[in-house]
C-alpha positions in Angstrom: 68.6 -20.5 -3.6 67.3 -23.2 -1.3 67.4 -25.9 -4.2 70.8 -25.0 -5.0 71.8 -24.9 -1.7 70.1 -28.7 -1.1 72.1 -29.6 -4.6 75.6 -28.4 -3.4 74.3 -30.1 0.4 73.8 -33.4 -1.6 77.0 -33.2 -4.3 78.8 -32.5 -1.0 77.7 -35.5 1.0 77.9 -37.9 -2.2 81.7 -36.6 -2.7 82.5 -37.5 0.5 80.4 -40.8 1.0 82.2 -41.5 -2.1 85.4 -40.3 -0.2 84.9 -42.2 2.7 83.8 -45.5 0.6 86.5 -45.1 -1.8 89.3 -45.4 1.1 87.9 -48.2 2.6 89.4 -51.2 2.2 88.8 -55.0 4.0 91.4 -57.1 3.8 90.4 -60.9 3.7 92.0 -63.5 6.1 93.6 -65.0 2.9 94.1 -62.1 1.4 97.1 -59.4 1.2 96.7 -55.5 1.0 99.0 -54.0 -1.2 99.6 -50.0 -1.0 100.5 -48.0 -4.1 100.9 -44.2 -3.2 99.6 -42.3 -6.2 101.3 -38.9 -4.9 102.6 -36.3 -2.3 106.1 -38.2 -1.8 109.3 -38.5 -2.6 110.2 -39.9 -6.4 112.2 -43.6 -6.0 115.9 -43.3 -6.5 116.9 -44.6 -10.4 115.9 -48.0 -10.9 114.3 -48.8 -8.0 110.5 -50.3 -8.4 109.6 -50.6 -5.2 109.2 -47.9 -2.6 110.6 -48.7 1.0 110.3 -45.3 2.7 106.5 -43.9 1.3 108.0 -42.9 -1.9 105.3 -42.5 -4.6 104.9 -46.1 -6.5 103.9 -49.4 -5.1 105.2 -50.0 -1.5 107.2 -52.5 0.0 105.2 -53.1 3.1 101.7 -55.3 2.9 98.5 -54.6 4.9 97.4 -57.7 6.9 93.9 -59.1 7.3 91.4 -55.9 7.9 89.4 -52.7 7.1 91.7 -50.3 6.5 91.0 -46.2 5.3 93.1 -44.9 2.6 92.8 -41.1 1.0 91.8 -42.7 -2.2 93.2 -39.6 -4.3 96.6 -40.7 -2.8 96.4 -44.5 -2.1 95.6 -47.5 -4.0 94.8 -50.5 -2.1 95.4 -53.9 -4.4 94.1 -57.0 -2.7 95.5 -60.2 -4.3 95.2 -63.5 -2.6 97.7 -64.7 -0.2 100.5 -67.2 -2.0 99.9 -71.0 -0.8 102.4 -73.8 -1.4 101.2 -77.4 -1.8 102.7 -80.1 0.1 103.8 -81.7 -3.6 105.2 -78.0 -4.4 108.1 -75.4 -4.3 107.8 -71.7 -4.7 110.3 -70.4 -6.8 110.6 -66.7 -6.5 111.9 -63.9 -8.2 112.6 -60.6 -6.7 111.3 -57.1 -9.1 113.5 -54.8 -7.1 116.9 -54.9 -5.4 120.5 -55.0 -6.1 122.1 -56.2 -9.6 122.9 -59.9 -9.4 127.0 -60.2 -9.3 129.0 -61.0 -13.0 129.1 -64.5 -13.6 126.1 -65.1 -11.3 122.4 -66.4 -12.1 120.8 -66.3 -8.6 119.9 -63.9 -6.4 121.6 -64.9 -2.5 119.1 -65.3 0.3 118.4 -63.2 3.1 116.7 -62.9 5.7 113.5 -61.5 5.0 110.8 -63.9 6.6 110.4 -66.0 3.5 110.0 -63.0 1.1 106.9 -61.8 3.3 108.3 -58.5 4.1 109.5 -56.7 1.4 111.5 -54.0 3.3 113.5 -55.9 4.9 114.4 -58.4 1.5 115.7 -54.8 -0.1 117.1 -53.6 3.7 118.6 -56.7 3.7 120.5 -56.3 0.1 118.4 -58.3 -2.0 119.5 -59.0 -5.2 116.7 -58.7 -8.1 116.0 -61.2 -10.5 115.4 -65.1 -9.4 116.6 -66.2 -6.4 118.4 -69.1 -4.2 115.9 -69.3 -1.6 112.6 -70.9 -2.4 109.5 -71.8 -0.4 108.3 -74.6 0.8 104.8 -76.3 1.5 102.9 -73.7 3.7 100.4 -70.4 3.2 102.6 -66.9 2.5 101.6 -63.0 2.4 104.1 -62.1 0.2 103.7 -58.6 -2.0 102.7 -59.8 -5.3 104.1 -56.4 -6.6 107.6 -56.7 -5.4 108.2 -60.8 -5.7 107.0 -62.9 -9.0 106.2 -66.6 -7.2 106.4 -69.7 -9.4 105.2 -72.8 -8.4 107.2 -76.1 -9.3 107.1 -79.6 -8.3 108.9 -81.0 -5.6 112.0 -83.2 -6.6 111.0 -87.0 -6.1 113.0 -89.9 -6.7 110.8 -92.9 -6.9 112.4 -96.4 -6.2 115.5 -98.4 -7.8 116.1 -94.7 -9.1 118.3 -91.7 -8.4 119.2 -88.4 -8.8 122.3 -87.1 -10.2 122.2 -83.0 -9.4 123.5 -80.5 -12.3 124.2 -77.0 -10.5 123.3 -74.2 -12.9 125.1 -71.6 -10.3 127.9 -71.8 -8.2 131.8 -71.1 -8.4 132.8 -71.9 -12.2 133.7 -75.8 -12.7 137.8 -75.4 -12.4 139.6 -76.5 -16.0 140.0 -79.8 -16.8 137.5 -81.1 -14.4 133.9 -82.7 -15.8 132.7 -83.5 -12.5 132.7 -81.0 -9.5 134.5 -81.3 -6.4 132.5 -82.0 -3.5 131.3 -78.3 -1.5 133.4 -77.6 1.7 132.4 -79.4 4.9 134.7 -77.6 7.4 134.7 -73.0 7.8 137.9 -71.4 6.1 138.9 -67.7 6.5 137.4 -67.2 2.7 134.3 -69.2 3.5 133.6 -69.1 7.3 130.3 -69.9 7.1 130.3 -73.1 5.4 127.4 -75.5 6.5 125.4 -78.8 5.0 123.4 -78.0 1.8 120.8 -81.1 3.3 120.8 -82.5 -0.2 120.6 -79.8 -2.0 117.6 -78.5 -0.5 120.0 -75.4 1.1 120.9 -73.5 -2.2 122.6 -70.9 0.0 124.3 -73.1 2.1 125.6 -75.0 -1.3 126.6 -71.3 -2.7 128.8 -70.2 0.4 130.4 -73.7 0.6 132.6 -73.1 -2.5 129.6 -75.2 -4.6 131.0 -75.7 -8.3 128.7 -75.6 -11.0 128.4 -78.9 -13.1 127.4 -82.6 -12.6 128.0 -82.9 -8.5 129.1 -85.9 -7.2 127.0 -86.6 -4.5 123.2 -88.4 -5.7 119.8 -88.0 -4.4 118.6 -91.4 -2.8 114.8 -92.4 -3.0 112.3 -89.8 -1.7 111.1 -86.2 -1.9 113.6 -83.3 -1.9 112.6 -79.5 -1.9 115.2 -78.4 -4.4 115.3 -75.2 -6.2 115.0 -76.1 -10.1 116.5 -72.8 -10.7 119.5 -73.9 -9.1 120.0 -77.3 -9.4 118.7 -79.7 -13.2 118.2 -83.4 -11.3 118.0 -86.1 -13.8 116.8 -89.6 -12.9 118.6 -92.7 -13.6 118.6 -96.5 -12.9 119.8 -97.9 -9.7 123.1 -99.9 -11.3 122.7 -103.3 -11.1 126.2 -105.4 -11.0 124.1 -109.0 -11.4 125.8 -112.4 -10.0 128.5 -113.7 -12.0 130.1 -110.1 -12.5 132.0 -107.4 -11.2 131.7 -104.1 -12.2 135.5 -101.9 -13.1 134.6 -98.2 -12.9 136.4 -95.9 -14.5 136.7 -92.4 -12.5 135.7 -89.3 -14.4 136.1 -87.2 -11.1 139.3 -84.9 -10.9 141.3 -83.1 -13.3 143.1 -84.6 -16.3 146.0 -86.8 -16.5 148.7 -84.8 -18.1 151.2 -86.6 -20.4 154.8 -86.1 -18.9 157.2 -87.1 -22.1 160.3 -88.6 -20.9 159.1 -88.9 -17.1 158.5 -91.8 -15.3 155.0 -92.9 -14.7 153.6 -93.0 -10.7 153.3 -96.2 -9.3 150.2 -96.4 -8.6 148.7 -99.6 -9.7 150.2 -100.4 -12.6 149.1 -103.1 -15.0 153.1 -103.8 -15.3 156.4 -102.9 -14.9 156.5 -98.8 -14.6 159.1 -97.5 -17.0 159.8 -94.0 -19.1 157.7 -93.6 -22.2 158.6 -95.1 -25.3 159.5 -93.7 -28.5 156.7 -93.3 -30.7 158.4 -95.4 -33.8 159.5 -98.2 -31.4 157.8 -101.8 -31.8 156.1 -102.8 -29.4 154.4 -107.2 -28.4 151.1 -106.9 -27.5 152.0 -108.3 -24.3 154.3 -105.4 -23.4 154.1 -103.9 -19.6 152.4 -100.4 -19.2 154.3 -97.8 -20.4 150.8 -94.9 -20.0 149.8 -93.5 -17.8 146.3 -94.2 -18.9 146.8 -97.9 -18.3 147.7 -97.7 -14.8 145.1 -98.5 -12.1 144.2 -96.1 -9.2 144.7 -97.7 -5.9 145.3 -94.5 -4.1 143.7 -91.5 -5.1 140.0 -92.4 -5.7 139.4 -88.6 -6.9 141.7 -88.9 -9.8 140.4 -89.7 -13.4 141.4 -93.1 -14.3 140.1 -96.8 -13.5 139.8 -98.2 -9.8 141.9 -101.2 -9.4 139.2 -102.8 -6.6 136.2 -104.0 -8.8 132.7 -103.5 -6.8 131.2 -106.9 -5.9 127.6 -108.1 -7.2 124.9 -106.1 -6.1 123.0 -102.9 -6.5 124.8 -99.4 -6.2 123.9 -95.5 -6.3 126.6 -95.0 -9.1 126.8 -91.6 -10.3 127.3 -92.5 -14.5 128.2 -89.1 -14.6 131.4 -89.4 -11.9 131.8 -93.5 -12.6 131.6 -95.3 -16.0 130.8 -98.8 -15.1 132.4 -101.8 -17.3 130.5 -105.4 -16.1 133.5 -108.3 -16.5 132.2 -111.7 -16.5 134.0 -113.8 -13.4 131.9 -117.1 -14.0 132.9 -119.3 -16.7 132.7 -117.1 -20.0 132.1 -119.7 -23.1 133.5 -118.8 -26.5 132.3 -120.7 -29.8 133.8 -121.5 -32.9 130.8 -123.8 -34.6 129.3 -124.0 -37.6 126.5 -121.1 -38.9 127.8 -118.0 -37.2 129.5 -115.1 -38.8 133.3 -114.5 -38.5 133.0 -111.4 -36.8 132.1 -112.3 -32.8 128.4 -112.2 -31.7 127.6 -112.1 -28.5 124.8 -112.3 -25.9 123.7 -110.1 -23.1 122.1 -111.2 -19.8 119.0 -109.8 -19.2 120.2 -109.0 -15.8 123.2 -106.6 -17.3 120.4 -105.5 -19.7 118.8 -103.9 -17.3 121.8 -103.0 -14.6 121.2 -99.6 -15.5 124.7 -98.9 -15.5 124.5 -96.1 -18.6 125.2 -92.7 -18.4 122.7 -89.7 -19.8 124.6 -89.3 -23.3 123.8 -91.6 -26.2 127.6 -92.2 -26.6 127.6 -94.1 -23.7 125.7 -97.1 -25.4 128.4 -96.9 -28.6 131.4 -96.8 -25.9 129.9 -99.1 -23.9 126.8 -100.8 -24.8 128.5 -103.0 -27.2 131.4 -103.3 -24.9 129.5 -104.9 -22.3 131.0 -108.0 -21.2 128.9 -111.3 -22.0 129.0 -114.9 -21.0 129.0 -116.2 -24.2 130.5 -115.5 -27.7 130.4 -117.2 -30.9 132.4 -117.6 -33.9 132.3 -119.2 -37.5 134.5 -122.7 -37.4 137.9 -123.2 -37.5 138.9 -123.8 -41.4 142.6 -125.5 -41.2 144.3 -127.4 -43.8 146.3 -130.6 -43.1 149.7 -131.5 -44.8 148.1 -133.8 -47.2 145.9 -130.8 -48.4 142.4 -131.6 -47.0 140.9 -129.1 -45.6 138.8 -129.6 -42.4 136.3 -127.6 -40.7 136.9 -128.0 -36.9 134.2 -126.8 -34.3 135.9 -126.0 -31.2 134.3 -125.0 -27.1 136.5 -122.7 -25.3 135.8 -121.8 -21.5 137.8 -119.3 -19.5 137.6 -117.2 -16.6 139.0 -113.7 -15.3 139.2 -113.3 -11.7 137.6 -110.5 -9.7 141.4 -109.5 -9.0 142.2 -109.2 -12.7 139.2 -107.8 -13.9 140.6 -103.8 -13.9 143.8 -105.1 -16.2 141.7 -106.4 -19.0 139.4 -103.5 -19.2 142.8 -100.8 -18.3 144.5 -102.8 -21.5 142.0 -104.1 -23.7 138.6 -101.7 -23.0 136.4 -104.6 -22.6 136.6 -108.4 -22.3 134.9 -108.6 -26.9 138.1 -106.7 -27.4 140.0 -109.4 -25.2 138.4 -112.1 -26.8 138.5 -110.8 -30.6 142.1 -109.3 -30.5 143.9 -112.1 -28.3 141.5 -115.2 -27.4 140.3 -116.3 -31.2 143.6 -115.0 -33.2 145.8 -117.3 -30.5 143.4 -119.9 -30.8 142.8 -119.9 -34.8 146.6 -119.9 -35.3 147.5 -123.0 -32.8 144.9 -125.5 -35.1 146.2 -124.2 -38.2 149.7 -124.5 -37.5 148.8 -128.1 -36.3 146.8 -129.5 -39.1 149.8 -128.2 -41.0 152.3 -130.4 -39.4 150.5 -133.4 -40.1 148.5 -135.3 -42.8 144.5 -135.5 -42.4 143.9 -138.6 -40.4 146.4 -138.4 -37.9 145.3 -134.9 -37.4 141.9 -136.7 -36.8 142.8 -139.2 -34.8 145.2 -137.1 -32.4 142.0 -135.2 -31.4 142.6 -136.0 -27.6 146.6 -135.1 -28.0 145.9 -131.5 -30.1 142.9 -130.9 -27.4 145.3 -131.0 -24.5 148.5 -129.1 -25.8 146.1 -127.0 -27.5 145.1 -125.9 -24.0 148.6 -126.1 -22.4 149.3 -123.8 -25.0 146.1 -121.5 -24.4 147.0 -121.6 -20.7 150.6 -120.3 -20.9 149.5 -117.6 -23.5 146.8 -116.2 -21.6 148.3 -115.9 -18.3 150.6 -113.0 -20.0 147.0 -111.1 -20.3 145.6 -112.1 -16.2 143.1 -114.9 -18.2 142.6 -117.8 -16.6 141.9 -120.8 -19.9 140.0 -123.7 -17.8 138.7 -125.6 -20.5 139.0 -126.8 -24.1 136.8 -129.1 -26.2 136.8 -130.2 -29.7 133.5 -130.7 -30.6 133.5 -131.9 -34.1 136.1 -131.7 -36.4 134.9 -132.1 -40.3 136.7 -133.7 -43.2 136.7 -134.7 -46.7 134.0 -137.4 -47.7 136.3 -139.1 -50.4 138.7 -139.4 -46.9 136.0 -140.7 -44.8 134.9 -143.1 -47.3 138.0 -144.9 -47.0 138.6 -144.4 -43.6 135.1 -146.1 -43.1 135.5 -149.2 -45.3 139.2 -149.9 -44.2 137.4 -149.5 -40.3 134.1 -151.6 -41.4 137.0 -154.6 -42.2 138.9 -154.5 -39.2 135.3 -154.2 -37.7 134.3 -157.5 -39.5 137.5 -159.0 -38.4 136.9 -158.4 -34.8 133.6 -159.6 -35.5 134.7 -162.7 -36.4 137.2 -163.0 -33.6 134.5 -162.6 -31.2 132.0 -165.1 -32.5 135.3 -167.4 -32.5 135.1 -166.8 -29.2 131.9 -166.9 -28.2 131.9 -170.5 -29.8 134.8 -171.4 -27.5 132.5 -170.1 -25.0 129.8 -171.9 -25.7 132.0 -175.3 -25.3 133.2 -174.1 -21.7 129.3 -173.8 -21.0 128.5 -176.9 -22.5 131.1 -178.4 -20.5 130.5 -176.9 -17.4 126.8 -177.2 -18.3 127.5 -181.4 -18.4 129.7 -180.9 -15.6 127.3 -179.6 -13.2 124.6 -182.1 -14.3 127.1 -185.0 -13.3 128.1 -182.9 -10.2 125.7 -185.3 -8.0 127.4 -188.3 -9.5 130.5 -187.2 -8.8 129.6 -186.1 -5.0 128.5 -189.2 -4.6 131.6 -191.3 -6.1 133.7 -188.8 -4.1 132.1 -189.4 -1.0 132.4 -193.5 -1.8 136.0 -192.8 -2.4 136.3 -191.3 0.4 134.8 -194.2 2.5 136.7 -196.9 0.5 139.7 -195.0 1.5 138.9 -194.8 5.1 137.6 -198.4 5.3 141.2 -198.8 3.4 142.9 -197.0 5.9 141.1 -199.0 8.7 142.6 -202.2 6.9 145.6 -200.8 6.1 146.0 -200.0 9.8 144.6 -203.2 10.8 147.2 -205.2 9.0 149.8 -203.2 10.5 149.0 -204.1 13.2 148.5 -208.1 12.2 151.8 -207.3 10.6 153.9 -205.9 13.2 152.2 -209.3 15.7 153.3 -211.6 12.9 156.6 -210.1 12.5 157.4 -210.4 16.3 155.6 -214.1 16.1 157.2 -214.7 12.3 160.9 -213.7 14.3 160.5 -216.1 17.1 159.8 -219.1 15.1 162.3 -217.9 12.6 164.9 -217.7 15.3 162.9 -221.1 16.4 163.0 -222.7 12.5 166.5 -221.2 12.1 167.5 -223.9 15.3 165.9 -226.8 14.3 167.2 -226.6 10.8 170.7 -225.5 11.8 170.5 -229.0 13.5 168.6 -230.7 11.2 170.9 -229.1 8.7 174.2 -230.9 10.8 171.9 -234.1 10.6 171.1 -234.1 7.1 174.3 -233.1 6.2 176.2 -236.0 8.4 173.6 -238.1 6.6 173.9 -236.8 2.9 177.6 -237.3 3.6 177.4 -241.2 3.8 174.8 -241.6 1.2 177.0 -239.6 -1.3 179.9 -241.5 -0.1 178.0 -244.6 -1.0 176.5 -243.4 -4.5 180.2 -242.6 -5.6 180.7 -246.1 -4.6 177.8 -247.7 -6.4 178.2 -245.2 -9.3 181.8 -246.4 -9.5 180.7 -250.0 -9.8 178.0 -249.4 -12.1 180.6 -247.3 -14.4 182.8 -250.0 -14.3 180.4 -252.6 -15.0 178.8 -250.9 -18.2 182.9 -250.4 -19.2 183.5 -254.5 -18.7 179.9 -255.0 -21.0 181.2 -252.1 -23.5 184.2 -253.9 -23.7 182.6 -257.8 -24.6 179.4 -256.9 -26.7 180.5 -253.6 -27.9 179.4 -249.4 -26.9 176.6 -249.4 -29.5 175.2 -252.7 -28.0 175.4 -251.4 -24.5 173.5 -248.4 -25.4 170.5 -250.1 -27.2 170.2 -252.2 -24.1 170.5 -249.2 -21.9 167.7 -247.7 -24.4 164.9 -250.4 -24.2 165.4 -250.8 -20.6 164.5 -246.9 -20.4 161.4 -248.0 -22.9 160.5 -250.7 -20.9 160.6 -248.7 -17.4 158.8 -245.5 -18.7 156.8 -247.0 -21.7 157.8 -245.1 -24.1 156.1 -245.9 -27.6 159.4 -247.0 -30.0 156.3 -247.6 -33.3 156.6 -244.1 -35.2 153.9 -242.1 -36.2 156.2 -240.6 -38.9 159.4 -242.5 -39.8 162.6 -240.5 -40.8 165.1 -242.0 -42.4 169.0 -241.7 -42.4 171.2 -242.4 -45.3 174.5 -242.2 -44.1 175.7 -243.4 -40.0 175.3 -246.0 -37.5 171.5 -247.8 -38.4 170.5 -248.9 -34.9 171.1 -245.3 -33.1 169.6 -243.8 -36.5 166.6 -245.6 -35.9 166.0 -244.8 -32.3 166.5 -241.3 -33.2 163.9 -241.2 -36.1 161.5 -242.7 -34.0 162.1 -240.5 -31.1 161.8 -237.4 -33.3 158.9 -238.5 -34.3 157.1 -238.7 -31.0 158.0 -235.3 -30.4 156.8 -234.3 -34.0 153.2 -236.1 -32.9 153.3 -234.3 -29.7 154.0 -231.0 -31.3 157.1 -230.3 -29.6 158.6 -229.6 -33.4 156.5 -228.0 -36.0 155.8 -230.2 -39.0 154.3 -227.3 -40.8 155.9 -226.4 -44.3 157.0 -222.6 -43.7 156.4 -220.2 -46.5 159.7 -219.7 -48.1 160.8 -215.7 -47.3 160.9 -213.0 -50.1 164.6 -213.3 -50.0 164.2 -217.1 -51.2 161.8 -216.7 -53.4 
């Protein structure tokens, strides 16, 4: 009896140091007690999993750091370690128990329920089951591992020249026609008085009770770390956009509902690329310069929420562009060059900066590269060369430079009307350009088409400029570079230019030998310069020595004259009166020659008379012989056959003296031609 009494003792004591062991529980400082009550208590309402008021199941309430005592037949303490978030981490929690999430909703709403650490007050509070809005952040939690599921995810970080554009995966439904969501309410309404800030995103509640739409937002996340529920809200990373220098960017809005077609109405002014004016019928022919008659190619200078393209371009630069709200279009504002040269393909090729390369400005869809990325605008383009044909019928292969320029101002017209500044270039630039030679070298035959180069360069750029200021393109510049031609043409061209060539060749050398001469002479003219210095500067003193005598004389002169008048007037006296003498004198002694003369006459007429007039002349004769000695014997004699033979004689010896004394020439003269 005393043995089984000692072995019903001993069962009894190990039952209840089991008992006692069994309920005892410590509760580590990072550690949570959770209570499950086995039995004795009520049975949970349908569907709920966690008890709030002792119901049998697991409990809502935790036990804190301890040593607690639990009738283990009725309790079941679970200790699980205490939930900790990183500073690089979000919880994301979901709730096992609590009210059915509303239709048409994916996330629990938050309450207050001390960061999901009490339990009781989370399902109090009318916590919804399933995941939830509110998350936690970086810090240690006691949170009942039985009534809340807590998933740890990476904090949101946008590193530099990035950002974030935000997808909502809950919210109010995205309204029709829109692709990006309106901004959440800023300011309390009677439906939504409690609208507040979502701080980025990082307030899903807040984002929820501000009328948040579901969809691409258009706010972005900037560089840095965000604690943002990835239940709630998909953030993909994108390039900074990039506008680089020489380029403005046109965006095209994507925000706001849908432009709707209004047939027969007249389109808003609001930015128009032209005159506004009802829609045309469909079958109507329309220039390809006509004004806007679409709405989708008017500009919005207005509304900045409405779908459409923004007449103000955005400067160079670096932007936050949402590609999701803004589809960016780069437009060249610098000088863009356009080719036509030899070895490129008809079609246009084109290059792309590095710089717009990497601008970033892409959207997340692969169709944005096909709608875009070839539609890029570029600096330079190229084309295969011009192929005209002249009048004559040569044809010539013309490389032509083309440089023009769209102004900041003009930038949202060309991409409103043409989509992109390749479409500019391929559907107006090169057809306007290609027709204007070929119509020329039509007109005219293949050398003057050549030689007019300078003439078709400048209309053909009067012409560009007219044509192009329809379409808001500014044409600075055009250049032929080389126009090519048949050789058979240029072989004659270059012999008929070699000749004038040679010609000119010749007429220079001519030159240059008449150049030569002038050297010569001035050479020889320079090397007798001293000479002639020198018989300058004796001239020069021979003609002042001359002047000195010249003046000298005049002065002699002008003395003589006064002394030659006074003894003229002096002369003039004496021979007036010697004059009156002489002729007083002269006067008698003519008186008495006339007298004598008269004798004498009469005395050779008394002797004429006795001995005869021939007689009286021989004596008169040899008394002129006798008082002058003349010789009377003839060197020559000459006779006379007829007349008186005493004066004949005298005569013939007289003309013989003069004969001897050469006063006649004795010469026989040649007889003339006329004689002969």
């Amino acid at each position: 009896m005393d043995m089984l009494l000692l072995a019903l003792i001993a069962i009894v004591i190990i039952v209840l140091g089991w008992f006692l062991i069994a309920g005892l529980k410590l509760i580590g400082d990072y550690q949570v007690g959770i209570l499950t009550k086995k039995m004795f208590g009520a049975t949970m309402p349908q569907g709920q999993v966690v008890a709030r008021n002792g119901e049998i199941g697991v409990q809502a309430n935790i036990l804190m750091p301890g040593l607690y005592w639990r009738i283990p037949i009725i309790w079941k303490i679970h200790k699980v370690p205490v939930t900790e978030i990183q500073p690089s981490e979000v919880g994301i929690v979901e709730s096992i128990d609590g009210i059915a999430v509303p239709q048409g909703r994916l996330l629990g709403d938050e309450v207050e329920c001390n960061h999901f650490q009490d339990a009781k007050m989370f399902l109090d509070n009318g916590g919804m089951k399933g995941p939830q809005v509110a998350i936690l952040r970086p810090g240690t939690y006691r949170i009942n591992m039985y009534a809340f599921k807590v998933m740890k995810a990476h904090v949101t970080e946008i590193p530099p020249e990035k950002i974030g554009v935000v997808i909502a995966n809950d919210g109010e439904p995205l309204p029709s026609g829109f692709i990006v969501a309106p901004r959440p309410m800023v300011e309390p309404t009677m439906d939504h008085p409690k609208v507040r800030n979502s701080q980025y995103f990082q307030d899903g509640q807040a984002f929820l009770i501000s009328a948040g739409h579901r969809g691409p937002q258009l706010d972005t996340l900037q560089p840095g770390r965000y604690y943002i529920n990835p239940l709630l809200f998909k953030v993909e990373l994108y390039d900074v956009a990039e506008v680089p220098p020489g380029y403005v960017a046109v965006l095209r809005s994507n925000v706001g509902m849908e432009l709707e077609k209004r047939q027969g109405e007249p389109i808003p002014n609001i930015g128009a690329v032209g005159p506004v004016s009802p829609s045309l019928p469909e079958k109507q022919t329309v220039a390809i310069a006509q004004p806007v008659h679409e709405e989708v190619e008017t500009l919005l200078i207005l509304d900045k929420n409405m779908r459409g393209i923004w007449k103000e371009p955005i400067a160079p630069g670096k932007y936050n562009l949402n590609p999701l709200a803004f589809t960016a279009y780069l437009v060249p504002t610098s000088a863009v060059t356009i080719d036509w040269a030899s070895g490129v393909d008809q079609r246009a090729v084109h290059e792309t900066p590095q710089a717009v390369k990497m601008s970033g400005i892409k959207t997340s869809s692969e169709a944005y590269d096909e709608a875009t990325g070839s539609d890029k605008a570029t600096e330079f383009f190229k084309f295969s060369q011009l192929r005209v044909t002249s009048m004559d019928g040569f044809q010539l292969e013309v490389d032509v430079r083309m440089i023009i320029r769209i102004r900041p101002q003009n930038a949202a017209f060309i991409i409103a009307r043409f989509g992109s500044v390749k479409n500019l270039i391929e559907q107006i630039v090169h057809p306007l350009i290609d027709s204007s030679f070929r119509n020329k070298a039509g007109e005219e035959k293949a050398i003057n088409f050549i030689m007019s180069r300078t003439e078709l360069q400048r209309s053909a750029l009067e012409k560009a400029q007219a044509q192009f200021e329809v379409y808001h393109v500014e044409a600075q510049n055009l250049l032929i570079a080389y126009i090519k031609v048949d050789q058979a043409l240029l072989d004659t061209q270059t012999k008929r230019e070699i000749a004038l060539q040679q010609q000119a060749q010749y007429q220079q050398e001519a030159l240059a030998q008449e150049k030569r001469i002038e050297v010569q002479s001035k050479a020889a003219n320079a090397d007798k310069q001293p000479e002639v210095v020198a018989a300058m500067l004796s001239i020069k003193i021979e003609d002042d020595k001359a002047e000195a005598k010249r003046k000298m004389a005049a002065g002699d002169r002008d003395q003589n004259k006064i002394t030659a008048d006074g003894e003229k007037y002096r002369v003039q006296a004496l021979a007036d009166a010697e004059s009156y003498m002489l002729k007083t004198v002269a006067d008698g002694k003519a008186y008495d020659q006339r007298e004598i003369g008269r004798g004498l006459a009469d005395a050779y007429r008394a002797q004429a008379e006795v001995i005869g007039a021939s007689s009286t002349a021989a004596i008169k004769l040899m008394d002129e012989v006798g008082v002058n000695g003349v010789k009377i014997t003839p060197d020559i004699l000459i006779n006379s056959a007829a007349g008186d033979q005493g004066t004949t004689s005298l005569l013939s010896t007289w003309l013989a003296q003069a004969v001897t004394k050469g006063l006649i020439d004795n010469k026989p003269k040649e007889p003339s031609p006329k004689q002969q």
